[in-house]
N, C-alpha and C positions, 0 to 999 in steps of 0.2 A: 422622564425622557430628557434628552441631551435638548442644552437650549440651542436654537435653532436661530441666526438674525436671515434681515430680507439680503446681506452681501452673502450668505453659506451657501455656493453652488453645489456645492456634493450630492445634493436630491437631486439635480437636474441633468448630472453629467450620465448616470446610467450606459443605455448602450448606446446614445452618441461619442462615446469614448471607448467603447469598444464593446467585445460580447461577452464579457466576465461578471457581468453584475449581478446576475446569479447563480455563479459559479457553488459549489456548496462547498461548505468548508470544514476544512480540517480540524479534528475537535481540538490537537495542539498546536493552533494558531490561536487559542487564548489561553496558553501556559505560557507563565513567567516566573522564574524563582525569585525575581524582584519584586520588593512591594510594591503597589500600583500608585501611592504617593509618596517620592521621596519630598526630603523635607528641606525646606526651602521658600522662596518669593516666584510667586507667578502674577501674572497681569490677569486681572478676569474681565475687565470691560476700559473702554476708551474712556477719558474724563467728559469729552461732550454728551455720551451717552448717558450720565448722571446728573441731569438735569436736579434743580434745587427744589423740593417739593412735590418729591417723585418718589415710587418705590420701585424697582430693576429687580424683577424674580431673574437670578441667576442657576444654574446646576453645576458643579464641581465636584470634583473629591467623592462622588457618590453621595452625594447628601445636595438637598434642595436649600439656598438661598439667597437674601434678598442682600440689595446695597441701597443707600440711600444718604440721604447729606443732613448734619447736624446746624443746629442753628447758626455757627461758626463757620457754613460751610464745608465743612470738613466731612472726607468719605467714611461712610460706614460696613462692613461687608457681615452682616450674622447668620446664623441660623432662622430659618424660614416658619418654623411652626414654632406659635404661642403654646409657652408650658401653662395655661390656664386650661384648655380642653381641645389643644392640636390643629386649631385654624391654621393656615397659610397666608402668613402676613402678605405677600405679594400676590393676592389671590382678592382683589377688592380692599386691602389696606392701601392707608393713604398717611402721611406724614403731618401732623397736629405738632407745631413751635418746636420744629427740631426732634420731633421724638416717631415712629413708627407707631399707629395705631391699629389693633385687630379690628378685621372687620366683621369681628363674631361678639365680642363682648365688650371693645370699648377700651383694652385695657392698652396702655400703652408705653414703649422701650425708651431709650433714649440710643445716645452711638455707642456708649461702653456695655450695653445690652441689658442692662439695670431696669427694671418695672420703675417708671418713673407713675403713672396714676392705674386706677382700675375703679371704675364706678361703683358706686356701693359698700366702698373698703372703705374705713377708719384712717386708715393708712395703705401706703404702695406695700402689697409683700415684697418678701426680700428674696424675691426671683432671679433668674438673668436668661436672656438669651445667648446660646453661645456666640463667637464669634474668631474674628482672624487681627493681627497685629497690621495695620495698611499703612500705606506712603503711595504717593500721587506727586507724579512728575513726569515730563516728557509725555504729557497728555495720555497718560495709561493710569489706572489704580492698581496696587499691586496690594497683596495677600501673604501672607508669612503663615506657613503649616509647622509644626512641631509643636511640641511640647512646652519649649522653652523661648524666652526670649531673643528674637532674631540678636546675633552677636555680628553681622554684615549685612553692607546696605549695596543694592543694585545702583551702580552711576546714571548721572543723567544722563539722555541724548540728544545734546545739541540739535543735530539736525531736524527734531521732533518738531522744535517749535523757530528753526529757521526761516527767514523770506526767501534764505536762497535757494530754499528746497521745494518740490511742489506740494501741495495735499495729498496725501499718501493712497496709493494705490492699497485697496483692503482687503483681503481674499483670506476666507476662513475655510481649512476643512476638517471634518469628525475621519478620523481613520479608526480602526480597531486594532491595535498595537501599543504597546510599553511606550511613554513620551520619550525613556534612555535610548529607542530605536531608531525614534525619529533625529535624535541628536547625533544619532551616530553616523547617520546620513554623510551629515557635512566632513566629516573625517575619510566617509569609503573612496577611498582613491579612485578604485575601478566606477566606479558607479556615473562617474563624473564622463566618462568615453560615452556609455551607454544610452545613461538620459540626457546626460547636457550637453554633450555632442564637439567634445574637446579632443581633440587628435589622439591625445596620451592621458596619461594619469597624472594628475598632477603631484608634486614630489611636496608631502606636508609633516609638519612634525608640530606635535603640540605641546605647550608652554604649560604648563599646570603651574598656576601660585593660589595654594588656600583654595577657596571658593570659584577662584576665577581661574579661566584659562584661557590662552592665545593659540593662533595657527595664523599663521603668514604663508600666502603662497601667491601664483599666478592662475587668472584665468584667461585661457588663450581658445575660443573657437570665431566660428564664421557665421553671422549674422545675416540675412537676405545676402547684399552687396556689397555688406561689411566685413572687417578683417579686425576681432577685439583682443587686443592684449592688452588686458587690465591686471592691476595690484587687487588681489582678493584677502582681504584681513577679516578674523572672523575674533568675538572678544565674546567668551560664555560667561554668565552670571548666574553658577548655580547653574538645577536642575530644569528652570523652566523660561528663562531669557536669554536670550544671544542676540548679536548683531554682528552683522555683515556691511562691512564696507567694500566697494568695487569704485575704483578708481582708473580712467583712462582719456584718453584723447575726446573717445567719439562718446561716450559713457560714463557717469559718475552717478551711482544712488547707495543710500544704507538703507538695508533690511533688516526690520526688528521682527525676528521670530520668536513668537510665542506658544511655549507649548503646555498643557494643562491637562491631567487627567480630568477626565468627564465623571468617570467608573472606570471600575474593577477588567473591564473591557474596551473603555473607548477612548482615544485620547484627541484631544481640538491641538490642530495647529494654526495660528492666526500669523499672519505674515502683513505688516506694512511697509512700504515699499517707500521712500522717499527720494526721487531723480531729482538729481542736483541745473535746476535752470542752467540752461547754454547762456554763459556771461554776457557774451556778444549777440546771440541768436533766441531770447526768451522765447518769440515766439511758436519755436522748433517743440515748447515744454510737450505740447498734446502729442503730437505727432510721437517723441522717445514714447509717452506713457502706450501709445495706440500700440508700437512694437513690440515693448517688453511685454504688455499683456498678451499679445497674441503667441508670442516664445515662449515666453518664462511659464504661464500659468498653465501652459498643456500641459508641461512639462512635470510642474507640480505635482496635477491631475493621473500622469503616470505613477506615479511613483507610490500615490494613494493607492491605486489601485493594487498594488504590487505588495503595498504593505498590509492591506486588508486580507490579506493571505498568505503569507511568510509567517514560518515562523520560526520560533528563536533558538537557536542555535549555540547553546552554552560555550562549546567549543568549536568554533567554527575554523573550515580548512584554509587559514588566508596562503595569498602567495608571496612572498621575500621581498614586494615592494606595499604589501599592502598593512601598514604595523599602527594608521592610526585608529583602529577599532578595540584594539586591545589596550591602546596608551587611554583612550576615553572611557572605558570599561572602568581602569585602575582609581581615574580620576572621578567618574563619576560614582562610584561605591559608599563615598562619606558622604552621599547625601541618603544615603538608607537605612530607615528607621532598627536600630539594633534590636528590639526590644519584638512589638507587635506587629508580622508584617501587614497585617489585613486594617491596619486603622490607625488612618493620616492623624496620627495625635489626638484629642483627648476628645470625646465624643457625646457627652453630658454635659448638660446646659453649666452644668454647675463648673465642671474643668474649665470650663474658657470664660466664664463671667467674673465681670471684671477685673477686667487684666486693667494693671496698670499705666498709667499715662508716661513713661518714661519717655525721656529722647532721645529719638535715633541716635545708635551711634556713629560716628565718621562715615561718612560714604568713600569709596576709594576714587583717586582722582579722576576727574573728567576723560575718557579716553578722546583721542583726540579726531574730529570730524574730519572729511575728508577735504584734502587740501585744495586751493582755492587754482 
């Protein structure tokens, strides 16, 4: 089952959001010619949520596992069942000097997923549990899928761990759709009239460099008794990070959307939301976060719904202004695995145990926070 925290409203919105919730569904609304993991860095849980001395059962990629923190501190993210007789470490395992211990036999990992002891052994075998390549910054842990060693690093975000920002507004939801669909969202021109309730379509074009890509545009609608026309800059990291900056008079916050397949069927979007304190007016901060929740996350909430039943349209009939679906299409393709499409990189404990400690490479420059 898809992991579930106490911020996930998606169980609860049902038919106080409307009468669709058990709408029956179309058998292709879970066809996709895309693989359901491209390959890439995704964030799977918050740094504060990885308390030191703890084990975090996580779900991803279709496959169950745990995170947890090495004596160093440092994140760990592996596979969830012990290759001794298939306990689930996160299932009453508990963390013994840095290492992951079963709570079936006693045996226990370390962070590069290595049997570091097993009771009654001579020696540790020479096991491993699988695992993912991590980096932890901007109070997120992130995960590296593929085969090979990540060759680009997701940038920090400033405003993650700014004073000038507030604690982040955190709204997670499970939809049943391709994570490329949800990406493509932020490019559908029309879509922006419909749900977010902007006079016109906003006129966007997007920047593809390598891994990364831009779209600068404006966002102009009507708030209660507002009137917003803010700078909307959006900067993608790969297949499962993006941020959004919105910059204006009456409004300033950045949005880190994170998107993650769950399975084969479900994808998590996790959205933090960070509004930029009124310099002169801090004490205004509750009151912004009290609005944008009540706008911004119906709005969300839409659109889940909409996409929990759509489905994918290979060739779809755009109209003459509508051209960033297909420019995101092109760009997002190199992140799909050529090879197997059914299996996010190497699936035996043995393929991913011990991967090497290398260092990151370069991270690409800091983009830059929203101006003061």
């Amino acid at each position: 089952m898809p992991r579930r925290r106490s911020h996930d409203k998606l169980a609860r919105i049902g038919l106080a959001q409307g009468d669709h919730a058990d709408e029956p569904r179309d058998p292709r609304a879970d066809e996709y010619p895309m693989p359901f993991v491209p390959h890439g860095w995704y964030a799977v849980l918050r740094s504060d949520e990885l308390r030191t001395g703890k084990v975090v059962s996580l779900h991803y990629f279709g496959r169950a596992l745990i995170a947890f923190r090495g004596p160093d501190g440092q994140a760990a993210v592996r596979d969830a069942h012990c290759p001794h007789y298939g306990a689930h470490l996160g299932v009453g395992g508990k963390v013994v000097d840095g290492a992951v211990e079963c709570p079936f036999h006693g045996w226990r990992f370390g962070t590069d997923g290595r049997c570091t002891h097993a009771p009654f052994a001579a020696r540790p075998p020479k096991v491993a549990i699988g695992g993912f390549p991590v980096r932890e910054h901007s109070g997120l842990v992130f995960v590296h899928t593929g085969p090979a060693e990540p060759s680009w690093e997701v940038p920090e975000v400033p405003e993650a761990t700014s004073p000038d920002y507030a604690s982040p507004i955190d709204d997670t939801c499970h939809a049943r759709i391709h994570i490329q669909e949800m990406r493509e969202n932020i490019v559908d021109e029309s879509h922006f009239t419909f749900i977010h309730g902007q006079s016109e379509p906003p006129a966007l074009e997007l920047e593809p460099d390598g891994p990364f890509a831009e779209v600068r545009s404006r966002f102009r609608r009507r708030v209660l008794a507002w009137d917003l026309d803010n700078t909307f800059d959006v900067f993608m990291y790969g297949p499962g990070v993006m941020v959004v900056r919105v910059h204006g008079a009456l409004l300033s916050l950045t949005a880190i959307a994170l998107t993650t397949p769950v399975d084969d069927r479900t994808s998590e979007m996790r959205m933090l939301y960070y509004i930029r304190k009124p310099s002169r007016l801090p004490f205004l901060t509750p009151l912004l976060k009290l609005v944008f929740r009540r706008e911004a996350l119906a709005e969300v909430r839409e659109e889940v719904r909409i996409w929990d039943h759509k489905i994918h349209q290979a060739r779809p009939i755009l109209l003459p202004h509508e051209k960033g679906i297909k420019a995101l299409r092109r760009w997002y393709a190199q992140f799909h695995p050529s090879d197997d499409p059914a299996t996010p990189g190497p699936t035996r404990a043995s393929d991913w145990a011990a991967q090497p400690s290398t260092p990151p490479p370069p991270r690409r420059p800091v983009s830059p926070a929203v101006p003061q």
